[in-house]
C-alpha positions as a Markdown table, in Angstrom:
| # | Residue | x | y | z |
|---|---|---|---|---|
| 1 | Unk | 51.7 | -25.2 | 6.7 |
| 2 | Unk | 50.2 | -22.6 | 9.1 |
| 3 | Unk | 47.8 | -23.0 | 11.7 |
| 4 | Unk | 45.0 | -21.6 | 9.8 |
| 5 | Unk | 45.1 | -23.6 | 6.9 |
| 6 | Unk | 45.0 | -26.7 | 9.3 |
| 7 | Unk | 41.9 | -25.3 | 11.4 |
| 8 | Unk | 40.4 | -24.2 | 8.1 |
| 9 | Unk | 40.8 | -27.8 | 6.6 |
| 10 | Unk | 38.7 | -29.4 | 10.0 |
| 11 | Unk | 36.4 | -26.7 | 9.8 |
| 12 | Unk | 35.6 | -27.8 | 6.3 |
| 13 | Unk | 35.4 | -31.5 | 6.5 |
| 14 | Unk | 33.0 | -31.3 | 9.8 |
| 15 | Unk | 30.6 | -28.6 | 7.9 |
| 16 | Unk | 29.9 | -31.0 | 5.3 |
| 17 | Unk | 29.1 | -33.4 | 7.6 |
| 18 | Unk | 26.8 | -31.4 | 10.2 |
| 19 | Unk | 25.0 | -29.6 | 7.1 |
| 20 | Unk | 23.8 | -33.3 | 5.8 |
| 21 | Unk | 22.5 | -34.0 | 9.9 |
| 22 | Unk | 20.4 | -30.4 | 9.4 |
| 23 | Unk | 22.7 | -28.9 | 12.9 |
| 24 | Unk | 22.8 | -29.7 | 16.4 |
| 25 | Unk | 20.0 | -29.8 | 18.4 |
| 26 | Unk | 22.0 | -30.0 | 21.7 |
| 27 | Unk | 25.4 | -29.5 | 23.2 |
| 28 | Unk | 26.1 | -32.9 | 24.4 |
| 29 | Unk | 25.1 | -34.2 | 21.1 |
| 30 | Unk | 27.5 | -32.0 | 19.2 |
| 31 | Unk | 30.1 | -33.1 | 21.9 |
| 32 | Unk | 29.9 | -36.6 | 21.0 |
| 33 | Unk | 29.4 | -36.4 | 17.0 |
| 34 | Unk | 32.2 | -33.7 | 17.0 |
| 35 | Unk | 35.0 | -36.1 | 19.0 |
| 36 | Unk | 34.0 | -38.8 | 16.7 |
| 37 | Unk | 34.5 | -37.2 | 13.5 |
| 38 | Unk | 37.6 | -35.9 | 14.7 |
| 39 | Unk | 38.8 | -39.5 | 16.1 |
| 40 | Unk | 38.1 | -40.7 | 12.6 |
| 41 | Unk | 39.7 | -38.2 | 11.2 |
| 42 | Unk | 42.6 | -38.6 | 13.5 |
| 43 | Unk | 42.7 | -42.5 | 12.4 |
| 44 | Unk | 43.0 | -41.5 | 8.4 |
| 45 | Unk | 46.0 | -38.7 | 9.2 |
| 46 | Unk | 47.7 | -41.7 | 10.9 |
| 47 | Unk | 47.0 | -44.3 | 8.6 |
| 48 | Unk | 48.5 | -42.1 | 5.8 |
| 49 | Unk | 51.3 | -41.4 | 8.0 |
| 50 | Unk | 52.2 | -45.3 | 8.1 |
| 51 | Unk | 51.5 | -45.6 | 4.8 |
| 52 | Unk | 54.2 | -42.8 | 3.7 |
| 53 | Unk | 56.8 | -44.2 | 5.7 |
C-alpha cells in the first residue's frame, strides 16, 4: 500500500474526531489529543496484528 493511502487513512480517522471537539484552541492541546489518538490507534493496528497471527 503506498504511503499516501496510509497518511490519507490517519488523516481521516483524526478529522472525525477533532470535527466532533469543534478544533483546537491551542498547540499544546492539539499536541496532546493528537499523540493520544494516534497511541490508540497504534494499540488497535497491534492488537489486529496479534490477532492475525
Amino acid at each position: 500500500m503506498p504511503d499516501n493511502n496510509l497518511i490519507e487513512q490517519d488523516r481521516r480517522r483524526i478529522k472525525c474526531r477533532v470535527s466532533s471537539m469543534l478544533g483546537f484552541k491551542a498547540k499544546a492541546t492539539a499536541k496532546i489529543i493528537l499523540s493520544g489518538i494516534e497511541m490508540i490507534h497504534m494499540m488497535q493496528t497491534a492488537g489486529e496484528v496479534c490477532l492475525q497471527s
